[in-house]
N, C-alpha and C positions, 0 to 999 in steps of 0.2 A: 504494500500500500504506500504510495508518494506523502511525501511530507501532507501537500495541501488535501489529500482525503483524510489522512489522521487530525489534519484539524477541521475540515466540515464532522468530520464524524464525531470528535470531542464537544462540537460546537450542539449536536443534533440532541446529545447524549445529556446535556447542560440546559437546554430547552426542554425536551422531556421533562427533565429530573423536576427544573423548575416548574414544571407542570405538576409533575407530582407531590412533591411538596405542598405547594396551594389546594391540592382536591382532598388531603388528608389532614389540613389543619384544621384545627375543633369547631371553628365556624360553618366548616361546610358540612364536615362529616355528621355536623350536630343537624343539620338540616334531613336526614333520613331516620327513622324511628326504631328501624331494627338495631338501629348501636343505642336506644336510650338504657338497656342494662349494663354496658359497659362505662367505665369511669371516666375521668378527661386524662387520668391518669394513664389509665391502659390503652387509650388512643395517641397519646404524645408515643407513649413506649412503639406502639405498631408503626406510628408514622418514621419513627426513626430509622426502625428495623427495616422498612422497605430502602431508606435513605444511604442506610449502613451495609445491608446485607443483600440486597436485593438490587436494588438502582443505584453503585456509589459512584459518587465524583469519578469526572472523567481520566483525570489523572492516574489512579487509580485501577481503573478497571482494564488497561491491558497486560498488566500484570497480574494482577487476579486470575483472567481467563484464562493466562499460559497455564498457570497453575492448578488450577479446574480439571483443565485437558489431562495433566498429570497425573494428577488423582484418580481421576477417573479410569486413565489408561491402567493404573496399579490395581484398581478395586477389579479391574475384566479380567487381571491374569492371575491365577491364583500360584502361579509358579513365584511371584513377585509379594502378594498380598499372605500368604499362609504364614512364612518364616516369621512375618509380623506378629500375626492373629496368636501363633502357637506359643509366643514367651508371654501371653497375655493371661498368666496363669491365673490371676488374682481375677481377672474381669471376667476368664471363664467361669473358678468356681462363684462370684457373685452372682451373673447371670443367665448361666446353662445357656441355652438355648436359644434364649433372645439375640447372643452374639452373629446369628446369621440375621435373624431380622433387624439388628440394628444397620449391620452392613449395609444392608438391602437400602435402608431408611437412608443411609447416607449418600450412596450412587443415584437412588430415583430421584433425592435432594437435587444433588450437580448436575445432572442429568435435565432435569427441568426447567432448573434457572439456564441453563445452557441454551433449550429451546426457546425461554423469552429471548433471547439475542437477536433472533429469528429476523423478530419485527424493526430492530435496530438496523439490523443488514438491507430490509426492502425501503426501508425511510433514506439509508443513505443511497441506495441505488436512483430510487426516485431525485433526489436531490443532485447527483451525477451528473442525470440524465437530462435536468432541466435547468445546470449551471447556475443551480443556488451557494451562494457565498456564505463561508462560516461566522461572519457578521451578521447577517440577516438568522442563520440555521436556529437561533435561537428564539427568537421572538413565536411570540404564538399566535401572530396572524400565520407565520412560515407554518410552524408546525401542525398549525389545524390544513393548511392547502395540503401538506404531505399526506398525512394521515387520512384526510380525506378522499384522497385519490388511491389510496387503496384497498384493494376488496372488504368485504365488512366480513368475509370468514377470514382473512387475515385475522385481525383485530378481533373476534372471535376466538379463532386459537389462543392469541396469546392471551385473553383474559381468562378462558378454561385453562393456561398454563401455568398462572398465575394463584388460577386456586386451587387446582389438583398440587404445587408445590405446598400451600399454607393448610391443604387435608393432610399432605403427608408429614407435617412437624406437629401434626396434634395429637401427639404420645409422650409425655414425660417420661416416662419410662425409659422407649424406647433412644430419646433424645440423650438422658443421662447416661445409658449404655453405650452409646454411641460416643459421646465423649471421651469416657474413661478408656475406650477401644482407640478414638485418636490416639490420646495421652500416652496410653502402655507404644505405641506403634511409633509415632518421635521418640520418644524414648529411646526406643531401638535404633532407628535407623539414626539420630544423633550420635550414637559409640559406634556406629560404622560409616565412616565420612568414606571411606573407599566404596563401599556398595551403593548411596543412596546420595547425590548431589544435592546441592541446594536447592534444585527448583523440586525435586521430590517432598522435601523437607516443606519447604515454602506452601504445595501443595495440599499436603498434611494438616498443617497449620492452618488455610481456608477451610478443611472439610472442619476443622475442630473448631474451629471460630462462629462458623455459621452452624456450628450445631448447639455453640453454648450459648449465642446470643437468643436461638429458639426457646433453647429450655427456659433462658433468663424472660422471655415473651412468655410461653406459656405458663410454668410457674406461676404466673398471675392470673391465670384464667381456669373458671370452671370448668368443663367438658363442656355445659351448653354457653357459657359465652366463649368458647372457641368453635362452635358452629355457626352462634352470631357475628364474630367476626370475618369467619367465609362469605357468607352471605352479604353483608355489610359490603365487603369491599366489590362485592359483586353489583351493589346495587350502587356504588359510587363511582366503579367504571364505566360500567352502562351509562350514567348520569355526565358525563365524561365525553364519553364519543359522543352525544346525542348531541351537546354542546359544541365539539370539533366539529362535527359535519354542516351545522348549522353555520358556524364560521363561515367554515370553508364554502360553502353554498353560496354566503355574501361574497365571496370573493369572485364567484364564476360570470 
């Protein structure tokens, strides 16, 4: 990718974000009734988590993704992943069996957030394609014409992506298993700097990161207001594009 696509893309990514931002602070969110069980508390917390863990600064996020790839590539070979899992003697006898379902929980994790990217990728090709500049990329007159000009099952997927990833961190259980499964696993690969590189490491440290900022989300939530939050943010995307296309409509 040329310098000037890294920065319309960084630019697209900063627009977005600021998007996102404004649709999840208390003001608006408070405007939908499915979040009136939830606190201001536990909406500041989600809005951050998508800020921090989900959509982060641009700077940030292509280093992140290399690291994603990583992990991901370890969790698919178990010739790579096992040597890990087996000195994880303490988190087997604490969790038996959960030790495969937590794995699982962590690949369909990255796996997911991987597939919102999706939408990142067709925003910047549109944006390529019709020689919009990284000054303008961010404004949300731009960003409602992009968005609006792409299919609405686009924008459909990635909001089913969106919440099929925040169904699958509604297990404490499984989330704190999944942790201490990081933890034991840098551990390891830490006292073997010849087997396991920095970007492995780095890797690592994403899956463990974004699994302990979950647990630290949902710890604060019921079971049923963690289904109110699915929901919720389902009805405030929806509330979201209806508003982008509208934009973008005045624009045509």
């Amino acid at each position: 990718m040329t310098t000037d696509n890294i920065a319309l893309k960084h630019a697209l990514i900063e627009g977005y974000r600021r998007e996102l931002r404004k649709r999840y602070q208390l003001e608006n969110v408070r405007r939908f009734p499915v979040f009136d069980p939830i606190s201001d508390e536990q909406l500041i917390a989600l809005r951050n988590f998508f800020l921090e863990y989900i959509y982060p600064a641009a700077e940030d996020r292509d280093e992140l993704d290399r690291a994603s790839d990583r992990v991901m590539q370890m969790f698919r070979s178990p010739r790579q992943l096992l040597p890990l899992m087996g000195t994880a003697l303490s988190t087997l006898m604490r969790f038996g069996t959960m030790i495969r379902q937590a794995s699982s929980v962590t690949l369909t994790t990255l796996e997911t957030l991987k597939e919102t990217r999706k939408l990142e990728d067709r925003m910047l090709g549109y944006a390529e394609d019709h020689d919009i500049q990284p000054k303008d990329a961010k404004r949300k007159d731009t960003i409602a014409l992009i968005v609006g000009q792409l299919p609405e099952e686009d924008m459909l997927r990635f909001r089913n992506d969106v919440l099929k990833l925040f169904r699958s961190l509604a297990n404490i259980d499984l989330l704190a298993a999944g942790v201490e499964i990081m933890e034991n696993a840098l551990s390891v690969m830490r006292s073997k700097p010849r087997v396991y590189d920095g970007l492995d490491i780095e890797g690592f440290e994403l899956g463990r990161d974004l699994l302990q900022g979950s647990l630290d989300l949902y710890s604060q939530l019921s079971d049923e207001e963690a289904h109110v939050i699915v929901d919720g943010i389902d009805a405030v995307e929806e509330d979201w594009y209806d508003e982008i296309k509208a934009l973008a409509a005045e624009q045509d």
